[in-house]
C-alpha positions in Angstrom: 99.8 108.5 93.5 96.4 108.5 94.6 95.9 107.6 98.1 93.8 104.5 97.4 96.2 103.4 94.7 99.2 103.9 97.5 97.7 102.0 99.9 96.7 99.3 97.1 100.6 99.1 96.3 101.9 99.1 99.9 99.1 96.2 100.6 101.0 94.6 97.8 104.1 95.0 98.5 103.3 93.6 102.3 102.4 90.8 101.0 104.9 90.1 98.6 107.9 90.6 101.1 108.1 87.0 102.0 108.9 86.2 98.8 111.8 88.9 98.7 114.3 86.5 99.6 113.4 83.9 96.5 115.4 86.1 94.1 118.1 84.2 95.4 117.1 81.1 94.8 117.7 79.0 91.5 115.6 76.8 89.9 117.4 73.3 89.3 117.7 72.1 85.4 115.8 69.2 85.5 112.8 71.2 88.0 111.6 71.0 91.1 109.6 67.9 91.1 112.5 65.4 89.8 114.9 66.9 92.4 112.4 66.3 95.1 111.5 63.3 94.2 114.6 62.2 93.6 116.1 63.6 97.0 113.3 61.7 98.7 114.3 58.4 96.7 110.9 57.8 95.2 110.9 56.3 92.1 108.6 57.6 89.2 106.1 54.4 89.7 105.7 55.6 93.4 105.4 59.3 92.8 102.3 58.0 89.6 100.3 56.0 92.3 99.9 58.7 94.3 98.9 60.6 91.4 96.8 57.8 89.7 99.3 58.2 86.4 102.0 56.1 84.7 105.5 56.0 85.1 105.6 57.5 81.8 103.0 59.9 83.0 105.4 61.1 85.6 108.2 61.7 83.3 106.0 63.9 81.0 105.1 66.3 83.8 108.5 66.3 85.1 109.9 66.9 81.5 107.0 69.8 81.0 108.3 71.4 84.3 111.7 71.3 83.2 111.2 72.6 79.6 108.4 75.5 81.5 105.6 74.0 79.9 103.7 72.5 82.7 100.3 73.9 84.4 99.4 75.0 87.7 97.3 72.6 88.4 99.7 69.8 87.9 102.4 71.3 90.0 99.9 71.5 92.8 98.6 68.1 92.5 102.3 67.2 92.1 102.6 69.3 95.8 99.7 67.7 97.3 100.6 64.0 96.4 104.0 64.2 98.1 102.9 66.5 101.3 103.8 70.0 100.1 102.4 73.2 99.2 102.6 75.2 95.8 103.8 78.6 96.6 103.0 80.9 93.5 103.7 85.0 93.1 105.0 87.6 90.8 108.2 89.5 92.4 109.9 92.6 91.0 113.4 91.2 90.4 114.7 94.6 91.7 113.3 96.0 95.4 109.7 96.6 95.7 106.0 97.0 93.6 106.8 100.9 94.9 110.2 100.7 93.4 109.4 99.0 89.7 107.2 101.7 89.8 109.6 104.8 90.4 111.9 103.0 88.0 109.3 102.9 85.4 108.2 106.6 86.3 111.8 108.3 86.3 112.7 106.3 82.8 109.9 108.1 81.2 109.9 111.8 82.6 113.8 111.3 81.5 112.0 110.3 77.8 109.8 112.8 77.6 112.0 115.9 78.7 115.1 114.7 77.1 113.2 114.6 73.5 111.4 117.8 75.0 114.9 119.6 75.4 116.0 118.2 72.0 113.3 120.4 70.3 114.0 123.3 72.7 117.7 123.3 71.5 117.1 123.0 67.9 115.2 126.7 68.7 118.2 127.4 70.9 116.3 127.2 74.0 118.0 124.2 75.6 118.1 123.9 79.2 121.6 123.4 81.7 121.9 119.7 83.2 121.0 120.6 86.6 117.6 121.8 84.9 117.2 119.1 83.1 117.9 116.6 86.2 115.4 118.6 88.1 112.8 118.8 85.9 113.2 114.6 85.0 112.8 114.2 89.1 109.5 116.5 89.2 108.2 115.0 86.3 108.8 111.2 87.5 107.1 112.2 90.9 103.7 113.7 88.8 103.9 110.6 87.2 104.3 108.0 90.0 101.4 110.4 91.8 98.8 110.0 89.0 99.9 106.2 88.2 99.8 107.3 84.7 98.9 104.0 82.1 101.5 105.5 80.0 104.2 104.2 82.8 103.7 100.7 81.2 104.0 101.6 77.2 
């Protein structure tokens, strides 16, 4: 990887580490704003007048959180009418940025040299295993070194 690329994915990855620990956490069937609200014992009347919408109102945006079709912008004014904060991020579900990438890197080179062995063997020039494991590992770190596009195909 190129240095300024590195540093771009460790800055992400810093920042991302608080949300490491939300892999853990599940999101409840009905969504977040019904089992707040309803933990809090507001009713659906109280939680529209702080938003300026109907009961009714309320019910559709706590029915489009819970079928995944509600927007950004309502779940923040959702936040802000009850005193909380929107937290919003993209996290690998496995490790690290750095990591998804090695993954991604290593399941290529292990493409591209295990369909590059095929055609050497059908010349009966195969290579051993312990080539073959070598060469997947040199080829992943190239790979993860020039942040190839291809990594995402």
């Amino acid at each position: 990887m190129r240095n300024k690329q590195k540093l771009l994915i460790e800055q992400l990855d810093q920042k991302l580490q608080p949300f490491s620990e939300t892999r853990k956490v599940l999101v409840p069937e009905r969504g977040w704003i019904n089992t707040i609200r309803t933990s809090l014992n507001m009713t659906m009347a109280q939680l529209g007048a702080k938003l300026n919408i109907t009961r009714q109102g309320v019910k559709r945006i706590e029915e489009s959180e819970a079928n995944g079709t509600i927007t950004l912008n309502s779940l923040k004014d959702v936040a802000n009418a009850i005193d909380l904060k929107l937290v919003y991020a993209l996290v690998p579900l496995n490790g690290t940025i750095n990591d998804l990438i090695q993954i991604k890197a290593k399941k290529l080179a292990r493409k591209i040299v295990l369909r590059t062995n095929q055609n050497m063997k059908l010349e009966d020039q195969g290579i051993g295993d312990e080539k073959i494991a070598k060469t997947i590992k040199e080829l992943a770190s190239e790979i993860k070194r020039e942040m190839k596009k291809s990594l995402w195909d």
